[in-house]
C-alpha positions in Angstrom: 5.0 -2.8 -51.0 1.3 -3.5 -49.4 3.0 -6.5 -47.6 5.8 -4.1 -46.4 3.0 -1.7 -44.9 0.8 -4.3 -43.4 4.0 -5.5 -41.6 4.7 -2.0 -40.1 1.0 -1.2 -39.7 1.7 -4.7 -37.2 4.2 -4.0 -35.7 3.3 -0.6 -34.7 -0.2 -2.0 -33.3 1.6 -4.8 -31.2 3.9 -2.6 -29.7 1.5 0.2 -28.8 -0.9 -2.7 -27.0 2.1 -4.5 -25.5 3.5 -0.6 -23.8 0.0 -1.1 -21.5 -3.6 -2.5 -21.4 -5.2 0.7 -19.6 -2.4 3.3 -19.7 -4.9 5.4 -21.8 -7.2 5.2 -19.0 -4.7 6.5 -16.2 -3.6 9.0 -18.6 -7.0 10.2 -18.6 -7.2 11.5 -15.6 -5.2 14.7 -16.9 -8.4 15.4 -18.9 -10.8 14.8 -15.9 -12.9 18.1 -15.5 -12.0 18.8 -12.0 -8.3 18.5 -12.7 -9.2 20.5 -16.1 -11.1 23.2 -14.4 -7.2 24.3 -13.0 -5.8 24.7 -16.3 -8.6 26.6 -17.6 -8.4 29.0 -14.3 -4.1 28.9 -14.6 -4.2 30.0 -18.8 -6.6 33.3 -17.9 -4.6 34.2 -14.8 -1.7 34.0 -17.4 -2.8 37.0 -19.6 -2.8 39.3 -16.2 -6.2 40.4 -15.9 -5.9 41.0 -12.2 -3.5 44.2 -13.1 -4.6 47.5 -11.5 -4.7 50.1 -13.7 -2.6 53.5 -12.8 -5.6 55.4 -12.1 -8.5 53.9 -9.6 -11.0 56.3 -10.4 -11.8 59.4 -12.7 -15.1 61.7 -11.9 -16.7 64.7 -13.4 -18.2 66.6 -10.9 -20.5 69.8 -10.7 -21.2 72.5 -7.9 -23.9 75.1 -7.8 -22.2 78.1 -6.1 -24.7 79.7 -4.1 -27.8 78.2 -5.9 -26.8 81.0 -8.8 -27.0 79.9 -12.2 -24.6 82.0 -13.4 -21.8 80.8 -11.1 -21.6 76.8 -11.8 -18.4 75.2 -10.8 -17.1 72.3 -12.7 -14.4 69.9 -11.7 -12.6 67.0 -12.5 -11.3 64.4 -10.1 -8.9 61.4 -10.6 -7.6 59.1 -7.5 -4.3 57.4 -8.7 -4.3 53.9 -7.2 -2.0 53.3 -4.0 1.3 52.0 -5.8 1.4 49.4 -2.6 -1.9 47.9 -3.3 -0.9 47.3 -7.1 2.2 45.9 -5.9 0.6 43.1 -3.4 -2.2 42.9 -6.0 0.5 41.6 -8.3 2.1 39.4 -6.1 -1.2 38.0 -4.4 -2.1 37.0 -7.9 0.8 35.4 -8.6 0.6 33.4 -5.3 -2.5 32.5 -6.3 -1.4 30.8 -9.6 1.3 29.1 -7.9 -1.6 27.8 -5.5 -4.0 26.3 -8.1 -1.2 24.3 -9.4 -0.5 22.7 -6.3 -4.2 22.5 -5.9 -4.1 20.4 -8.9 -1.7 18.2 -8.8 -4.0 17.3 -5.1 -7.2 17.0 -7.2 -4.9 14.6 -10.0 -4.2 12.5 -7.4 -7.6 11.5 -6.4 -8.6 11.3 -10.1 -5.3 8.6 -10.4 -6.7 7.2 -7.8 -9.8 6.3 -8.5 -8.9 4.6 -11.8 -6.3 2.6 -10.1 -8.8 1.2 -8.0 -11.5 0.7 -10.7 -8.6 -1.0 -12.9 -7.5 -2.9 -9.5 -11.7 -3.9 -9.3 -12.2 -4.8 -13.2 -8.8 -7.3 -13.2 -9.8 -8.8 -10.3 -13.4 -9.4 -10.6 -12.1 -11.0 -14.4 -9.8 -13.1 -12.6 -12.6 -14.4 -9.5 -15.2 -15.1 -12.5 -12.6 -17.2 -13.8 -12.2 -19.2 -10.9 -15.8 -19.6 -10.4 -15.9 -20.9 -13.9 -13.2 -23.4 -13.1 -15.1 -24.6 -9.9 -18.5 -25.2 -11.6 -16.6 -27.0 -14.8 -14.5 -28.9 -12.1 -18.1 -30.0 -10.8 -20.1 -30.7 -13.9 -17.0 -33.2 -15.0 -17.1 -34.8 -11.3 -21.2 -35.0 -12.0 -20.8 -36.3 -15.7 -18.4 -38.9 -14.0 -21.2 -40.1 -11.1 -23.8 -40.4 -13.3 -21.6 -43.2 -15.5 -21.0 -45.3 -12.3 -24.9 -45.7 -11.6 -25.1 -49.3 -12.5 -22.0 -49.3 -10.9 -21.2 -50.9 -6.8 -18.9 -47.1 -6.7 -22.3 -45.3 -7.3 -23.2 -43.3 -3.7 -26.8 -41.3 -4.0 -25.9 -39.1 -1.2 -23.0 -38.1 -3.1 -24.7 -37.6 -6.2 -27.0 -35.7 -4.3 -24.8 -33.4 -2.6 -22.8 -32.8 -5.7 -25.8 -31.8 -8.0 -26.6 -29.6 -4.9 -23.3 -28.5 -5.2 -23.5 -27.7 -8.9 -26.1 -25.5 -8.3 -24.2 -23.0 -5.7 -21.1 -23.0 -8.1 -23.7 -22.0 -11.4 -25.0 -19.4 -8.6 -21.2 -17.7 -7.7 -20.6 -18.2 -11.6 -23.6 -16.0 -12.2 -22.7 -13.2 -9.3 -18.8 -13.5 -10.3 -20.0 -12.6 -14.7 -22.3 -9.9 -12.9 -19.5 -8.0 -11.1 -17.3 -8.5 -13.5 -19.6 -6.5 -16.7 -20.2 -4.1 -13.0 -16.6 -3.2 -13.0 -16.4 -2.7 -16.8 -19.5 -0.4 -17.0 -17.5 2.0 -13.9 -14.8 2.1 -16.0 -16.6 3.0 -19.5 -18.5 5.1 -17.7 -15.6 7.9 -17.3 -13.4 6.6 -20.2 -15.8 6.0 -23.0 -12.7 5.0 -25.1 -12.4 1.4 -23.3 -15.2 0.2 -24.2 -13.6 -2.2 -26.8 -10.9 -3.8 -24.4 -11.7 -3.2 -20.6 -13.3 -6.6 -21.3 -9.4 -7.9 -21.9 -8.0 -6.5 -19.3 -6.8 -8.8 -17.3 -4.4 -9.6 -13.9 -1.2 -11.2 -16.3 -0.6 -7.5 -17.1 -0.5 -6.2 -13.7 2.6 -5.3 -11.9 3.7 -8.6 -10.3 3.9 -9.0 -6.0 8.0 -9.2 -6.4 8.0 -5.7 -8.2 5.9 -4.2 -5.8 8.2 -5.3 -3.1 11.2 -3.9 -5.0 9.8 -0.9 -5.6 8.6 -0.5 -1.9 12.9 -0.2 -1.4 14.1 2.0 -4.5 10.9 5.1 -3.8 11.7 4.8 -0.5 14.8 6.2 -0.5 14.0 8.4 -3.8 10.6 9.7 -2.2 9.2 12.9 -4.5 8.8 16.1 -3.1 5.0 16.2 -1.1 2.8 18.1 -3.8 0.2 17.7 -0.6 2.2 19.7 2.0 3.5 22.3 -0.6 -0.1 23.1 -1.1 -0.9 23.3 2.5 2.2 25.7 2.7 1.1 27.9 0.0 -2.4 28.2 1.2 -0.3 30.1 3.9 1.5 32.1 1.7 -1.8 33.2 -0.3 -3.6 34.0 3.1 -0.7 35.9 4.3 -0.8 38.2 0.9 -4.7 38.7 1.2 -3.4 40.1 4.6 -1.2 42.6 3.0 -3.6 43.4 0.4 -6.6 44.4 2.6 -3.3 46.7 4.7 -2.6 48.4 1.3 -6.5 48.4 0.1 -7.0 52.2 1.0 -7.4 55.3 -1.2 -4.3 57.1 -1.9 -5.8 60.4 -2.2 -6.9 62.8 -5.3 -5.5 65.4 -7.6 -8.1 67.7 -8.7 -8.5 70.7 -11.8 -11.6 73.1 -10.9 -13.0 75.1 -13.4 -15.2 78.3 -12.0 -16.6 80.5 -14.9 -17.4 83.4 -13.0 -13.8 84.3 -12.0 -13.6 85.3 -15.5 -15.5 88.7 -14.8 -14.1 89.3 -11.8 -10.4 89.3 -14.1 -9.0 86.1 -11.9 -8.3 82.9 -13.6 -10.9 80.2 -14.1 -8.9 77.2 -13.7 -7.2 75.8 -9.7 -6.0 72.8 -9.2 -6.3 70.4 -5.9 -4.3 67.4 -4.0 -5.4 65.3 -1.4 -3.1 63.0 0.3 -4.6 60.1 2.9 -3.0 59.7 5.6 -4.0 55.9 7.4 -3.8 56.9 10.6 -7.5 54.7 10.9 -7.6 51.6 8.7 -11.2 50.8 7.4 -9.7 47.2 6.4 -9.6 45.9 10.3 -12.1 43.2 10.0 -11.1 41.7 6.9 -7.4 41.8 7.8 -8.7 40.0 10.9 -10.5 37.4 8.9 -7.6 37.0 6.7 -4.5 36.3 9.5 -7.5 33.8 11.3 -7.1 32.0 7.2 -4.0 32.0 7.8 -4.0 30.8 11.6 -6.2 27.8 10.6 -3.7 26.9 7.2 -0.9 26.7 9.2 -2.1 24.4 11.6 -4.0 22.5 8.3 0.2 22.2 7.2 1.0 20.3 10.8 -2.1 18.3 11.1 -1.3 17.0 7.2 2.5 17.0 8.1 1.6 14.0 10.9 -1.2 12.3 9.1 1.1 12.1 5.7 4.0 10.4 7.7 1.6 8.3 9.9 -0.1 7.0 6.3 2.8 6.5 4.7 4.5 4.0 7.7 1.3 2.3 7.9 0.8 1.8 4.7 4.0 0.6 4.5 4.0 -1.9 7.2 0.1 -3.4 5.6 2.1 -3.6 2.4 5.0 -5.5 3.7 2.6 -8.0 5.6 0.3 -8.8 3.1 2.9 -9.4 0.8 3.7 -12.1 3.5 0.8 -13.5 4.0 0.6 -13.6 0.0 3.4 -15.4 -0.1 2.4 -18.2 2.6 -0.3 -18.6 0.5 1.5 -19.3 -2.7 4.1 -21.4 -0.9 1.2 -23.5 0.7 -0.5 -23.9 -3.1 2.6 -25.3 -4.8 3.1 -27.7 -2.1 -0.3 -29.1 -2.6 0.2 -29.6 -6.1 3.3 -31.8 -5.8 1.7 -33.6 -2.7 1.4 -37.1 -2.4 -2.0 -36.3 -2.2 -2.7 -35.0 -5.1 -1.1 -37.8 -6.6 -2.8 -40.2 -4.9 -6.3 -38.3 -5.9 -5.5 -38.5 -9.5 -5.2 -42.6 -9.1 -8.6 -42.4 -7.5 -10.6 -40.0 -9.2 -12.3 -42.4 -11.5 -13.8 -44.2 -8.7 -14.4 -42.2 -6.3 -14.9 -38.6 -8.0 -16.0 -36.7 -5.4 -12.8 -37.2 -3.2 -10.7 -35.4 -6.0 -13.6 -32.5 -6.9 -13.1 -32.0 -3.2 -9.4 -31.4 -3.2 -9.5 -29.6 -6.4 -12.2 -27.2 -5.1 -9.9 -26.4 -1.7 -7.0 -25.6 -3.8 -9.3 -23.5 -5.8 -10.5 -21.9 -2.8 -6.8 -20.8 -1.6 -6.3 -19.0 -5.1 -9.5 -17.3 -4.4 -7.3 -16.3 -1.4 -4.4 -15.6 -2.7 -6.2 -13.2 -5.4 -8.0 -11.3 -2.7 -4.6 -11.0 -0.7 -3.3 -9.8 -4.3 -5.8 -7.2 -4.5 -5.6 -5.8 -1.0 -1.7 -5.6 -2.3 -3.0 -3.9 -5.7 -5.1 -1.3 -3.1 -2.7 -1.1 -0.5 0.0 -0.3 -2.8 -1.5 2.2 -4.8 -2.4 4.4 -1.7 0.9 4.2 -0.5 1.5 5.6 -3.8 -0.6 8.4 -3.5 0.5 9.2 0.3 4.0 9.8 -0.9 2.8 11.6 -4.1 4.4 9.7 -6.8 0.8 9.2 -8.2 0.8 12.4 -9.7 4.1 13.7 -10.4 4.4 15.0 -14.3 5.2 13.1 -16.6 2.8 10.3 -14.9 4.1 6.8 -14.4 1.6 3.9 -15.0 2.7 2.5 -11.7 0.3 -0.5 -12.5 2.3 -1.6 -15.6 5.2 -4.5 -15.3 7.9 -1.8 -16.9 6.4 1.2 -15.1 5.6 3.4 -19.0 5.5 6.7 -18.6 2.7 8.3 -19.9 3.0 10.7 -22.3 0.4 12.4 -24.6 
């Protein structure tokens, strides 16, 4: 039976590792506390506490009829509320609500992608510190290898010079690569606590590969998701066009009064009389905030046709930068494995025992053009992720770990 459980208890932990590295950290971003802040707002607008009640006001009042003690007036006076403020009241509110959701699926976005780019940062700076390893091993060997010829007539000082030189600057970039590596981890533990036992693992093999990007650059472009960006922009439009109405409707209604005169008693006439007052807005007090309202909305709507252009502009850019350095990427590559197979890389390997520095010399250029090719992979990583965001795929619910080889949905 314990054998049976340990089994499961592995299986379960292998596949939750193998769904995705650092989709805990993307998923985050749900939690971050300016996208949490929204939530927070939406949940109290949801128990209506921006409902007018039925009455607006309700006063006592007292009146000294000719300075006589004897003939004190007393009165009470309610003011209904206008039913066409409570009505835009109710409907500005709920514009509102429909506007800090949009507003946060704007603020998820940059949260999504600012982790993207810190994961984007940690992978890579893992993978340059492994090259800079590889170039000062490559040298040390090379070194270990001079310093047996000395006796030797294949023994060059200047060489051995150069190349001790040389193993100095490579123990140097090993040093700076180590240092922005543990950088990049400390970013992201920094907002995700929870990584701090595996951001150190995280690592460029579990990153979306160049050819899935490029296939995925076709399918969203023809299955783009609705603009989460623009629909804010219109609604900001929407809300500053109800503020409008509700500074039109913001205007007393009128009164409905019950006087009560004590006096009228002895002179055999009834205490009580009852008064109405209806306004009639021939002059609204409301001018200069109705102004300053439509001016809101003015400056939203050309907000919505300035974003309209910049959207669409980002999004064929970005698109075309993609596309190119995916092509330069893949000259890169191309050039790589055809050094590998060379003739003269075989004709190195013959030589390397006699004259080491020839092959540490080849080794260290091919070296050099994966350093390269992993930039160009990063600028992809980047590039791709705010095309990502332009289109606003980052953020739509449930949220895709668009940095994951099987693109998981996150889920919590």
């Amino acid at each position: 039976m314990r054998r049976v459980l340990f089994l499961i208890l592995l299986f379960v932990a292998n596949y939750v590792s193998a769904q995705s590295a650092f989709g805990s950290f993307i998923n985050a971003a749900k939690n971050d506390p300016a996208v949490s802040m929204f939530d927070l707002q939406v949940d109290y607008l949801n128990n209506k506490p921006y409902r007018l009640a039925p009455v607006q006001k309700f006063e006592f009042r007292t009146e000294s009829n000719q300075l006589d003690p004897n003939r004190q007036e007393y009165a009470l006076r309610l003011n209904p509320s206008n039913p066409w403020e409570v009505r835009q009241n109710n409907l500005y509110f709920k514009e509102l609500k429909a506007s800090l959701a949009l507003e946060k699926g704007v603020v998820l976005k940059e949260a999504l992608l600012q982790r993207y780019t810190l994961i984007i940062e940690l992978v890579t700076y893992a993978s340059l510190r492994e090259l800079a390893q590889r170039k000062l091993e490559l040298t040390q060997t090379s070194l270990s290898m001079l310093e047996k010829q000395q006796l030797s007539g294949y023994f060059d000082g200047e060489d051995y010079v150069d190349m001790k030189l040389e193993e100095m600057d490579k123990s140097v970039e090993a040093d700076e690569a180590m240092y922005e590596a543990e950088n990049a981890v400390r970013k992201v533990i920094s907002i995700f606590p929870d990584a701090a036992q595996t951001a150190r693992q995280w690592n460029l093999s579990e990153v979306i590969t160049i050819a899935q990007i490029e296939k995925l650059l076709d399918s969203l472009q023809t299955t783009m998701p609705e603009a989460t960006t623009l629909s804010y922009y219109q609604k900001k439009i929407d809300l500053a066009d109800r503020e409008f109405k509700l500074e039109r409707n913001n205007i007393n209604f009128g009164y409905l009064q019950a006087k009560y005169q004590d006096f009228r008693i002895d002179q055999g006439r009834k205490p009580w009389s009852i008064g109405l007052g209806v306004t009639i807005p021939v002059f609204n007090p409301n001018k200069g905030d109705m102004t300053k309202r439509r001016l809101e909305s003015i400056e939203s709507q050309q907000e919505l046709k300035e974003a309209k252009i910049e959207v669409s502009k980002d999004q064929a850019r970005l698109q075309q930068q993609l596309r190119d350095l995916i092509a330069s990427h893949r000259r890169i590559e191309e050039k790589i494995n055809t050094l590998n197979v060379s003739s003269l890389a075989r004709t190195l390997n013959t030589i390397q025992k006699s004259n080491p520095v020839a092959g540490v010399r080849f080794k260290s250029n091919l070296i050099k053009l994966e350093e390269l090719a992993l930039k160009l992979k990063q600028n992809i990583l980047v590039t791709y992720t705010e095309w990502l965001a332009s289109t606003d795929a980052l953020q739509q619910l449930p949220l895709t770990n668009y940095l994951s080889h099987n693109l998981e949905i996150l889920r919590d």
